[in-house]
DRENLOKOL-590704 format. One line per 10 residues: number of its first residue (from 1); for each residue x, y, z of N, C-alpha, C. Coordinates in Angstrom, 3 decimals. Layout:
<sites>
NUM> X Y Z X Y Z X Y Z; ...
</sites>
This chain:
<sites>
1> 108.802 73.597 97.868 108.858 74.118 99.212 108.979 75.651 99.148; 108.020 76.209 100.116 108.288 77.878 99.993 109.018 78.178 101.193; 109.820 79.237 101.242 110.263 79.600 102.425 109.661 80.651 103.127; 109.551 80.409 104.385 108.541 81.274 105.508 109.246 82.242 106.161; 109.407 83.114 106.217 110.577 84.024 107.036 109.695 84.690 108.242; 109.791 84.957 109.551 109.095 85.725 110.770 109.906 85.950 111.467; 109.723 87.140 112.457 110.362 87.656 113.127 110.911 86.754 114.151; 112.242 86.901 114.841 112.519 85.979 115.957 111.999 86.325 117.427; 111.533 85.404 117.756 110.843 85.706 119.640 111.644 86.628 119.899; 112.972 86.593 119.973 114.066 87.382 120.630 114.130 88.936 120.611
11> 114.027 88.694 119.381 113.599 90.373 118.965 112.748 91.429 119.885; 112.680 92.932 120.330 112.158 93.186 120.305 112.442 94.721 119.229; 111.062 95.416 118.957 111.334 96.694 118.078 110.345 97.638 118.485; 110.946 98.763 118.685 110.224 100.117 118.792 110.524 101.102 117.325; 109.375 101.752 117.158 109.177 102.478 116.268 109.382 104.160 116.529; 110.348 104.482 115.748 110.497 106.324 116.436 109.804 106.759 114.550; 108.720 107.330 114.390 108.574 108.063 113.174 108.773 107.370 112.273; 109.636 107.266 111.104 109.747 106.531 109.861 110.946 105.528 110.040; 111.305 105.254 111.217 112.363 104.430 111.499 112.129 103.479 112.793; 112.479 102.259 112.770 112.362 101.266 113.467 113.617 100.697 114.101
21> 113.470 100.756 115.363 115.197 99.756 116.187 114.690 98.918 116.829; 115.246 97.874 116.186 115.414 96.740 116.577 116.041 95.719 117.707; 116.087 95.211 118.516 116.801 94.783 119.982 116.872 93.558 119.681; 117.635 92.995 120.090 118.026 91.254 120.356 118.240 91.169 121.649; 117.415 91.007 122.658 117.447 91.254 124.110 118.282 89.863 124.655; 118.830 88.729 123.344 119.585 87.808 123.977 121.191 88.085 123.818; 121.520 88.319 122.449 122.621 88.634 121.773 122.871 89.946 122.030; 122.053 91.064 122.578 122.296 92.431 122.973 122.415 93.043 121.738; 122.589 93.041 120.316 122.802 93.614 119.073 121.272 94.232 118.806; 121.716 95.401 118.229 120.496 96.389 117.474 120.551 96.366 116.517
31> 119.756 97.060 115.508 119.706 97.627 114.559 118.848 98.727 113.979; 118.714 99.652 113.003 118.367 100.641 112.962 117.826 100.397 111.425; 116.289 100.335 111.495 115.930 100.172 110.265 115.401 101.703 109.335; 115.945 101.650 108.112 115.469 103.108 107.555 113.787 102.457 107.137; 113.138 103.354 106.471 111.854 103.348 105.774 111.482 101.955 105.494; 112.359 101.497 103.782 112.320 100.889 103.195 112.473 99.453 104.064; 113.303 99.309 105.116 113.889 98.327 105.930 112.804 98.212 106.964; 112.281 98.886 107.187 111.039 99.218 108.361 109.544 98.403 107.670; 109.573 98.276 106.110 107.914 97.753 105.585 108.599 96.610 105.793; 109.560 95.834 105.632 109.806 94.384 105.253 109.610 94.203 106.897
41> 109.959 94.719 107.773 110.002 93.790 109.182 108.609 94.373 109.331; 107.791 95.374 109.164 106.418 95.391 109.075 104.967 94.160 108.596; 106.212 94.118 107.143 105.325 92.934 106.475 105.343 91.680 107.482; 106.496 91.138 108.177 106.555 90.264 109.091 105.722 89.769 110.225; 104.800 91.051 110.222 103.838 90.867 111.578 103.279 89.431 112.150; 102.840 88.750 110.483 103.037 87.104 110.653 103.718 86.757 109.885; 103.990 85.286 109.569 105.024 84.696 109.066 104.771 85.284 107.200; 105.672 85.350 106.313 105.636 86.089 105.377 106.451 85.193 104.040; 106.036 84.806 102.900 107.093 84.725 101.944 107.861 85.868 101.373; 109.330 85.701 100.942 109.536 87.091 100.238 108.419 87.759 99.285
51> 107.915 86.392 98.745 106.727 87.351 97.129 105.947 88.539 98.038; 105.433 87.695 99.472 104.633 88.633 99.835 105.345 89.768 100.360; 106.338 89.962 100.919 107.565 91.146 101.536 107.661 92.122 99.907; 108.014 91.491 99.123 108.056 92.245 97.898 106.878 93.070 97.507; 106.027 92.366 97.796 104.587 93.025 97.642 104.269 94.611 98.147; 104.624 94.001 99.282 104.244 94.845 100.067 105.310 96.564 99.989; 106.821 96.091 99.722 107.432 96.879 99.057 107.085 97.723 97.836; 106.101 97.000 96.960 105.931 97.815 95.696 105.218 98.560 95.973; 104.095 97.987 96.925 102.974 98.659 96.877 103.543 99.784 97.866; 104.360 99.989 98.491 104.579 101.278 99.389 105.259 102.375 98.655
61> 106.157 101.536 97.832 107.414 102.480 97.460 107.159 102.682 96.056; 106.259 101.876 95.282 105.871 102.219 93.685 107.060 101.562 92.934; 107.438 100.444 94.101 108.759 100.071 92.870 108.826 98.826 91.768; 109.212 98.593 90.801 108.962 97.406 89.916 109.372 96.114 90.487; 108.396 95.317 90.086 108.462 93.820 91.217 109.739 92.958 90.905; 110.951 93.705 90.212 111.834 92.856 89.989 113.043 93.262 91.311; 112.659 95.212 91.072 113.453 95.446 92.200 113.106 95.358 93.826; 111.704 95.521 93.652 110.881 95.010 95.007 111.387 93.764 95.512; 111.395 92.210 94.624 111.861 91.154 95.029 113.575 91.363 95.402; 114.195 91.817 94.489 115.911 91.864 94.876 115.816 93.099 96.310
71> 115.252 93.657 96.575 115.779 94.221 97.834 115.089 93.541 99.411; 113.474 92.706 98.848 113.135 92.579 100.011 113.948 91.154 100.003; 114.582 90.242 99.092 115.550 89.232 99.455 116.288 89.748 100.414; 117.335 91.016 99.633 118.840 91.319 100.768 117.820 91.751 102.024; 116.966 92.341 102.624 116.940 92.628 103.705 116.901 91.532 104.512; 115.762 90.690 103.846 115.784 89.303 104.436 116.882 88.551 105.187; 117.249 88.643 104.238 118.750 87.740 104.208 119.736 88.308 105.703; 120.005 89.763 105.396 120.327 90.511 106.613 119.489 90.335 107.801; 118.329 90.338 107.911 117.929 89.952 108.953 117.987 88.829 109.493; 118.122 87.767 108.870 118.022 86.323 109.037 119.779 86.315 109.630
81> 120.986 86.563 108.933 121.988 86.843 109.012 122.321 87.557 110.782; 121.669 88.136 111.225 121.800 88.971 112.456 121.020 88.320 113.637; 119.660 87.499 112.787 119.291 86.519 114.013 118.310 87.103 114.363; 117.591 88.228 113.500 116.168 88.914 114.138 114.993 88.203 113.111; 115.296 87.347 112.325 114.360 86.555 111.700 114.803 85.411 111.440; 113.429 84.327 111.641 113.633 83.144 111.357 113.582 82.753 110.186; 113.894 81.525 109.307 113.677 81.006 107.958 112.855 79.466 108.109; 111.768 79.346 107.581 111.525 78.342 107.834 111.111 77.199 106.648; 110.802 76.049 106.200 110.082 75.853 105.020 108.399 75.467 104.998; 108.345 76.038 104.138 106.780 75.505 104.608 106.540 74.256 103.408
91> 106.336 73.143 103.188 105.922 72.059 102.337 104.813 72.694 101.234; 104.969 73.075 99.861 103.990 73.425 98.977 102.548 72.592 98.625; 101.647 73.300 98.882 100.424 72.478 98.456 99.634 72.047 97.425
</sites>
């Protein structure tokens, strides 16, 4: 089973420059994404595995796919944690 992570309906996000805020227009909570925090909810546009969130991390930031995977996990995780992303499974084929 892979896990699917996407943004939550609830959410909404505006973009100021290299930084992204985030709204929970149910729960009223924000958040304030830097750069690095800004490609992973980027990568999200559709539903996303971490490999691919990581990906997309290396390829922005030039970073090695071990640390690409360990940071786009914790953001994940934080986001999922706050309720601005869903987790889902998807059945492997």
């Amino acid at each position: 089973m892979t896990d699917l992570f996407t943004r939550s309906t609830t959410a909404l996000a505006e973009r100021f420059d290299d930084t992204i805020v985030v709204l929970d227009h149910v729960s009223g909570s924000s958040v304030q994404l830097n750069a690095a925090a800004a490609c992973v909810w980027d990568a999200l546009e559709a539903p996303a595995d971490a490999g691919q969130v990581a990906g997309r991390l290396a390829q922005r930031f030039g970073l090695a796919t071990d640390r690409a995977a360990a940071d786009a996990k914790a953001a994940l995780e934080g986001f999922v944690e706050r309720g601005l992303v869903m987790r889902t499974t998807e059945p492997q084929r």
